[in-house]
N, C-alpha and C positions, 0 to 999 in steps of 0.2 A: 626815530624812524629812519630806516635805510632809503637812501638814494640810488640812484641809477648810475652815478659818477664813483661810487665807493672803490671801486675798482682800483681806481688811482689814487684811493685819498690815505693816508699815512697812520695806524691807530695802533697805538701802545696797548694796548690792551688783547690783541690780536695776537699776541705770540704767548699766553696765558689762555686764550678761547677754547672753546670746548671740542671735544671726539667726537666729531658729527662723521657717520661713516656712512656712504655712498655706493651702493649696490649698483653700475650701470654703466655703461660704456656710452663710446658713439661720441657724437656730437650737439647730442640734444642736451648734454648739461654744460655745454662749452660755456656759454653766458655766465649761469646758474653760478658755476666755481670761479670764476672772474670777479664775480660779485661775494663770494664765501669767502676768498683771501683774505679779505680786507677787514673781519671778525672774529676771524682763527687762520691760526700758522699750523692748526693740529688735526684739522679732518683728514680722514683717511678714505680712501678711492682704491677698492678692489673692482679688478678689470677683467675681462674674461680675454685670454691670449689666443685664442681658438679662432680669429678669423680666418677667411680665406677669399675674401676678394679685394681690388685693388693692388697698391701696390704691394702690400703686406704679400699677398699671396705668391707675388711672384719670390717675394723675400725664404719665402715658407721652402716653395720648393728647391729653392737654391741650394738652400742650409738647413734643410730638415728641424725648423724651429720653431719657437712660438709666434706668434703675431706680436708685433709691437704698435701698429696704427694706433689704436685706442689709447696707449699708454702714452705714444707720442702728443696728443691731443690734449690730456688732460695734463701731462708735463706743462706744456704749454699754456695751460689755459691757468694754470697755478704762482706762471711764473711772475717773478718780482720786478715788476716792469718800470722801479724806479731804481736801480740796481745799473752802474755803470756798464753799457755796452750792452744792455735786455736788451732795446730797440732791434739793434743790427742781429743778434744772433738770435730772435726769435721770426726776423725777414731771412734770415738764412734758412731758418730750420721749416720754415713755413713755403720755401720755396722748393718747387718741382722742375726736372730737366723737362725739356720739351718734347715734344711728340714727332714735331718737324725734326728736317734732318737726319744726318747721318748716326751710327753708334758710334761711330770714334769721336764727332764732333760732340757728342755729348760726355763720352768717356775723358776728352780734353778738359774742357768744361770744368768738370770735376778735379782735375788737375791742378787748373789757376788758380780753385779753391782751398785747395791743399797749399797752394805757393803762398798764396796768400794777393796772386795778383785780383783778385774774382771782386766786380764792384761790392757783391754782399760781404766779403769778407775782410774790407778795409777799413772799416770802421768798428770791427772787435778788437776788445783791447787783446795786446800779445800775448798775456798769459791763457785765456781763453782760445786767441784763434790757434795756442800750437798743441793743446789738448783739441780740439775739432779736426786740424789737421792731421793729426797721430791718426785720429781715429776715420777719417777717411780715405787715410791712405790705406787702413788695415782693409777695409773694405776691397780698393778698388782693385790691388792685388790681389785678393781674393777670388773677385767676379771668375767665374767658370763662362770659359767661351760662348758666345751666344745670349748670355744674358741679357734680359729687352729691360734699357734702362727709359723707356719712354714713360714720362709721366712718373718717375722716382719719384717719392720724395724725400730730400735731402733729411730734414729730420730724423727718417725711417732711419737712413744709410747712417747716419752719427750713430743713433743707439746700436743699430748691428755693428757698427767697427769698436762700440764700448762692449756689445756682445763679446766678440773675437779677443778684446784684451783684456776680456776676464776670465779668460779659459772656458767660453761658453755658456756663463753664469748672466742669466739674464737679474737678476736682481744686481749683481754688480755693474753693467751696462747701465738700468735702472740709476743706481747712486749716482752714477757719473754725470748722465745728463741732468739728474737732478740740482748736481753742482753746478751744473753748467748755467742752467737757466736760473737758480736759487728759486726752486720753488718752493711756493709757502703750503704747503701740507703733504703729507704722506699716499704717496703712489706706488699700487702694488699687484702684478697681474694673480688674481685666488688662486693660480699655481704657478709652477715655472715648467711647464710641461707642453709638449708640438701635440696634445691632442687633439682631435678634429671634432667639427657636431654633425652628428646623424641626427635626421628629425623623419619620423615615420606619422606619414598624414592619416587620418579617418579612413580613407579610400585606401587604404594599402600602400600607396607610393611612400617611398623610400626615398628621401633626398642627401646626399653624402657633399655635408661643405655646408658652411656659414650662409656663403653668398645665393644657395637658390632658395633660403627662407626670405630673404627680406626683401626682397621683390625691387633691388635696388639695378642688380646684375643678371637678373634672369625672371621671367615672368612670375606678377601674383601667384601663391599658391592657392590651385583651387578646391582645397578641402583641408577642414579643420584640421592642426595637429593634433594628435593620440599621445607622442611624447619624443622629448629630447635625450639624447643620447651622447658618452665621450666614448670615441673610435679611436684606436691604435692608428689604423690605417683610413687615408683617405678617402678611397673609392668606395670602401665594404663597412660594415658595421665587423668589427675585431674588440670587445672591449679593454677600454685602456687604463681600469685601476687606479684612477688618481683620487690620490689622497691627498685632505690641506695638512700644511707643513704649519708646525707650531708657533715659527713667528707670526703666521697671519691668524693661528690660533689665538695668539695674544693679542693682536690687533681687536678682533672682533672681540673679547673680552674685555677690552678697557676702552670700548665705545661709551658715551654717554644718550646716544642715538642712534639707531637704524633706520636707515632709508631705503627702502626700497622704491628707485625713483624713475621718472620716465623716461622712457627708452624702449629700442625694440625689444618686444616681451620676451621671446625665447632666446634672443641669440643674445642678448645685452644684459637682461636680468636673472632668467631661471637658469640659462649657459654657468653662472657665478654660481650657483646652487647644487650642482652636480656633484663635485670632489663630495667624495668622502668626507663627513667631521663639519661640514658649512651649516648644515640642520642642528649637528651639537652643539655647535659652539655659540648659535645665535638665541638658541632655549638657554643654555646658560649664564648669557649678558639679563642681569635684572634692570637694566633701563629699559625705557619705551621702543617700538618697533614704529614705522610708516610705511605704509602703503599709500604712493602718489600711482591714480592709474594714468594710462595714456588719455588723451583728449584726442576728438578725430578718429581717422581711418587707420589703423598699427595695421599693412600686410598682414604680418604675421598671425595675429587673431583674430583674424577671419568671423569678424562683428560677434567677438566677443560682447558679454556683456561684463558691466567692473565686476558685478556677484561671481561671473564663473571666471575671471579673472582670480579674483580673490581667491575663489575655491581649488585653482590651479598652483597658485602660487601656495598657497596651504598644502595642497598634495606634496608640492617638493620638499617643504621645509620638513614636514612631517614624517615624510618615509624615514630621511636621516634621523630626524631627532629620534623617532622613535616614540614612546606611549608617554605622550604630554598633551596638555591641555593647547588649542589655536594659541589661546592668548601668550602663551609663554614665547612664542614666535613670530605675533601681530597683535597690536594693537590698538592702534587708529588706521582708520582709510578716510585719506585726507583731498576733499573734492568743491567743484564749484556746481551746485546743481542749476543756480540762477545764469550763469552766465558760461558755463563750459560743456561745449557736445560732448557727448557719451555716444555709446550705441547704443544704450537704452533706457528706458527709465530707471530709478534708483527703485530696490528693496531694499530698504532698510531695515525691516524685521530681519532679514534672511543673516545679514550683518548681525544685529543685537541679538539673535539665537548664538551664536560662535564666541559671544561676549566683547567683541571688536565693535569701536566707537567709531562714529560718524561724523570729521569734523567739516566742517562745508561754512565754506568763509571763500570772500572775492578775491581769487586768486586769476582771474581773467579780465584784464580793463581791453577796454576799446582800442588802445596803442597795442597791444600784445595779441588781441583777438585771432583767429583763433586757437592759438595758443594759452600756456600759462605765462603769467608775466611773473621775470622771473626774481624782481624785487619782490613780489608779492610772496610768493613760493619760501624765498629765504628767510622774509619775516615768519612766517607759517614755521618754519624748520626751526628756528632760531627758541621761538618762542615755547614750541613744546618742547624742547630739550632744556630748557632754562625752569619749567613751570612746571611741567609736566601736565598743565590745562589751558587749553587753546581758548578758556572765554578771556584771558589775559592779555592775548594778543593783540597790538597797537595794530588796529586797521584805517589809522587816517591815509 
């Protein structure tokens, strides 16, 4: 039985654990993979680079790049927190410039942390604080005048100055922090490309940017989206031809599990879906697929129900894959119907028509309410990847 302390707890067996691969950005599996470390050193996290609000955005139009927020996040949430100096340089990484004040006094700021005089950075051991250094001085040189460093976050600014000294190569940025923090499994944005998401609602509107679907940065949307879209350019719909690259073709190939897990629907999960070759390559993997829907109010689908949830996310896998059967690209849709709001009742027939199984196990306790609890969720994960039948699964 998994614990809620696993996080921190030490298992040999854990660097041998399974390719449990995770479809989802954000912060809603921050927990989730906190608690996955600690049973595999080998899950893989494709991330969609596409945001554009926060600080990421301001990062985006700096440098004409991908987003790194998401990638920063799940870095972090991987990281090996029993590993000399995690402490300090994941308070580093986790730490934002202020809002108050001046921009020089924040550009200073940044400085002391480069020196190494900055309270977060005295307690990283040398060999790490002078690869952080390096790399935020690459940054701070960089900054083009006017840059609004309020509410940075330092994390972000590390992986862009591992951007810069990798010739622009976000997957080498990527490796770097990866070292930095030792984290325990494989993170990897589905392309390396400054693509942007268009989302065209039912009503006609047209929304250009990440941030006005999720109703985080910019009002509910009010009418269902028709479909997501990768744009060249920011403001207009230009299409942007992204294809997945083979390494992550190989990723998705020697999964032992696909999850498609919760998170915002469009911009966290079906945004991962778009590239070219994400529909082949997941009809190709012969292991199980997962469908975890959201629980609660998602913006984004606009009271969806899980059915036409499901039957959206089928639309995307399927255009790519091309003339296959659902199931070759889903398999279970894994839910609490006793104890977790939906937006509406379960059909179940409408599922068992598609040949997609219905596992419905208490993945919602009263501590976690209303939410998933997300010990429960991993044993769920855990156990179909291992069994491939969820009546196996340890529910004490």
């Amino acid at each position: 039985m998994i614990s809620s302390s696993s996080a921190n707890s030490i298992n040999p067996a854990a660097e041998c654990g399974p390719r449990i691969l995770l479809f989802s950005g954000g912060s809603a599996l921050h927990t989730l993979c906190r608690l996955l470390k600690a049973y595999t050193h080998n899950s893989i996290h494709l991330l969609t680079p596409f945001d554009s609000g926060g600080s990421s955005a301001t990062l985006r139009r700096a440098f004409a790049m991908p987003a790194v927020g998401d990638l920063r996040q799940r870095l972090m949430a991987l990281a090996n927190e029993s590993a000399l100096g995690s402490s300090a340089i994941c308070q580093l990484c986790d730490y934002r410039l202020p809002y108050s004040g001046s921009d020089g006094r924040r550009r200073q700021e940044l400085a002391t942390m480069i020196s190494g005089d900055h309270v977060l950075t005295q307690e990283i051991p040398h060999v790490h604080g002078g690869v952080i250094a390096r790399l935020l001085n690459r940054v701070l040189n960089q900054l083009p005048n006017g840059f609004d460093l309020r509410g940075a976050s330092v994390g972000n600014l590390i992986l862009v100055g591992g951007y810069f000294d990798s010739d622009n190569d976000l997957l080498g940025a990527i490796n770097l922090f990866s070292k930095l923090v030792d984290a325990r499994g494989i993170v990897r944005p589905i392309v390396s490309d400054a693509a942007h998401l268009i989302a065209e609602l039912e009503n006609g509107r047209v929304l250009s940017g990440q941030h006005k679907l999720t109703g985080k940065e910019a009002p509910p949307i009010e009418s269902p989206v028709r479909r997501v879209l990768l744009s060249r350019h920011a403001e207009r719909y230009e299409p942007a031809g992204v294809v997945l690259d083979e390494g992550n073709g190989a990723l998705i190939d020697s999964a032992e599990l696909i999850c498609f897990a919760p998170g915002s629907f469009y911009s966290s999960l079906i945004a991962n879906l778009l590239p070219e070759g994400v529909g082949r390559a997941i009809a190709a993997n012969s292991g199980p697929k997962v469908f975890i829907p959201n629980l609660g109010i998602d913006p984004e689908q606009h009271g969806m129900s899980v059915e036409q949830s499901v039957s959206v996310l089928l639309r995307y896998l399927l255009h790519d894959a091309g003339n296959v059967d659902p199931v070759e690209v889903l398999n279970y849709v894994v839910i609490d119907t006793q104890h977790g709001i939906y937006p509406s009742r379960m059909n179940r027939a409408a599922l068992r028509d598609l040949g997609i199984e219905l596992i419905d196990l208490p993945l919602v306790t009263p501590n976690s309410s209303p939410y998933y609890d997300n010990v429960k969720l991993l044993e769920a994960l855990l156990s179909v990847t291992s069994r491939h039948h969820p009546s196996m699964l340890n529910e004490e």
